[in-house]
Steps between C-alpha positions, in 0.01 A plus 500: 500500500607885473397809598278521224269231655417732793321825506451791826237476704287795367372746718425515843856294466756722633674626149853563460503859635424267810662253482784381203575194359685299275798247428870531635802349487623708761400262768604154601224220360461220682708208492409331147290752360522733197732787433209785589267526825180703480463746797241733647600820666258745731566856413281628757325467760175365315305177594401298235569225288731516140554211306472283168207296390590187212332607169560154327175369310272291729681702834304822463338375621527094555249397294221135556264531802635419826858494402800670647842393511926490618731762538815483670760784516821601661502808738672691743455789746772711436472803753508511877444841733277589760390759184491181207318248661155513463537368055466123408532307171210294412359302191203256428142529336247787512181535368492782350775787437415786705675437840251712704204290426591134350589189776736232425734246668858610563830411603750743677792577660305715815522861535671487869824568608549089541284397240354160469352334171128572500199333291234779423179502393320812476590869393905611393366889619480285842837432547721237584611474871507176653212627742249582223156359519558328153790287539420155474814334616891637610816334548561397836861713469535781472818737269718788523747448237462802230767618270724432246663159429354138449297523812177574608346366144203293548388287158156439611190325295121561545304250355072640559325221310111524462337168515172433280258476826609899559801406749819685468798323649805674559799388537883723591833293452847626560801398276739323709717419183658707189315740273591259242401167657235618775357259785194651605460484901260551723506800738489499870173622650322504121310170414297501209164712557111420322362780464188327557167590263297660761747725722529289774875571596616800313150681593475563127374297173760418281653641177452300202573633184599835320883459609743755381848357627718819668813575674608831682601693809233623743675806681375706801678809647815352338652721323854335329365134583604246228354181374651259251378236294675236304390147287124616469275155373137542472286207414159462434233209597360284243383216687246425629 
């Protein structure tokens, strides 16, 4: 894929007098990935969301009833201050493309100071602490390691598949291997969730259908926070 597969979020998306964005090799990738990262940076004190949503036929949206689909993606919080830490990277499915009104299911890297991977489901305008109301699941540990180098990447997969009886199982692995030869593990303190038909344990029905897959960086008061993205893989459903 290239950069040509992935358009901004439009508006209410934070636009680049906002927040800028774009490829670098000016930054060190993580350990068996490509030559270029993809970063985020806050240039103010906004809160919102900026990002990218996959504009490949049969993604914009995923197209079938009751069908969603895999991504999996590389990412890293880059910035850490008592003034940068309230930003977190993020990517999965939403229905919909404005970010103040459309839910989905995502997977981040939290917005606090030592962040935790979080499963949301609900609104990106919400944001992403490890507290929020939406979050499904969160590791069990908790990180601090920010900056440049090989650490502190996480190569993380979301799988949110929609079964025919209006089910959506969802499903976050961690790779414990290489970028090249992954070996999807599971993550402390986040079984698999069913997102059962009638709202039972999220308190909500579930999303089926109309996915756009999206990455970005949901920043809050963070002005100079930094999010990077590497080895983005969307997938959609077909079965069942």
């Amino acid at each position: 894929m290239s950069q040509a597969n992935w358009n901004d979020l439009a508006s209410p998306a934070l636009d680049t007098s906002k927040v800028n964005r774009g490829v670098t090799n000016a930054l060190t990738p993580p350990t068996g990935g490509g030559s270029f990262v993809y970063g985020f940076k806050s240039l103010d004190t906004s809160t919102g969301v900026a990002g990218k949503v996959c504009n490949i036929a049969g993604t914009a949206p995923i197209t079938g009833t009751k069908k969603c689909g895999r991504m999996s993606a590389v990412m890293k919080k880059y910035t850490a201050s008592s003034l940068t830490s309230v930003y977190a990277p993020f990517f999965g499915f939403l229905v919909g493309v404005d970010v103040s009104s459309s839910y989905g299911y995502f997977l981040s890297l939290s917005d606090d100071v030592s962040y935790r991977i979080i499963l949301k489901k609900g609104l990106l305008t919400g944001g992403l602490s490890a507290g929020d109301a939406g979050v499904l699941r969160q590791s069990t540990q908790g990180y601090t390691n920010y900056g440049d180098g090989t650490s502190g990447w996480f190569h993380l997969r979301l799988d949110v598949l929609v079964n025919p009886h209006g089910e959506v199982v969802l499903s976050t692995k961690l790779n414990t291997g290489t970028i090249a030869a992954p070996v999807w593990s599971a993550v402390a303190g986040m079984a698999d969730y069913t997102d059962d038909a009638i709202g039972i344990l999220s308190g909500t029905s579930p999303y089926l259908q109309g996915f756009y897959l999206v990455y970005g960086h949901y920043t809050e008061s963070a002005s100079g926070a930094v999010s990077l993205f590497d080895q983005i893989e969307p997938l959609r459903q077909i079965s069942p």
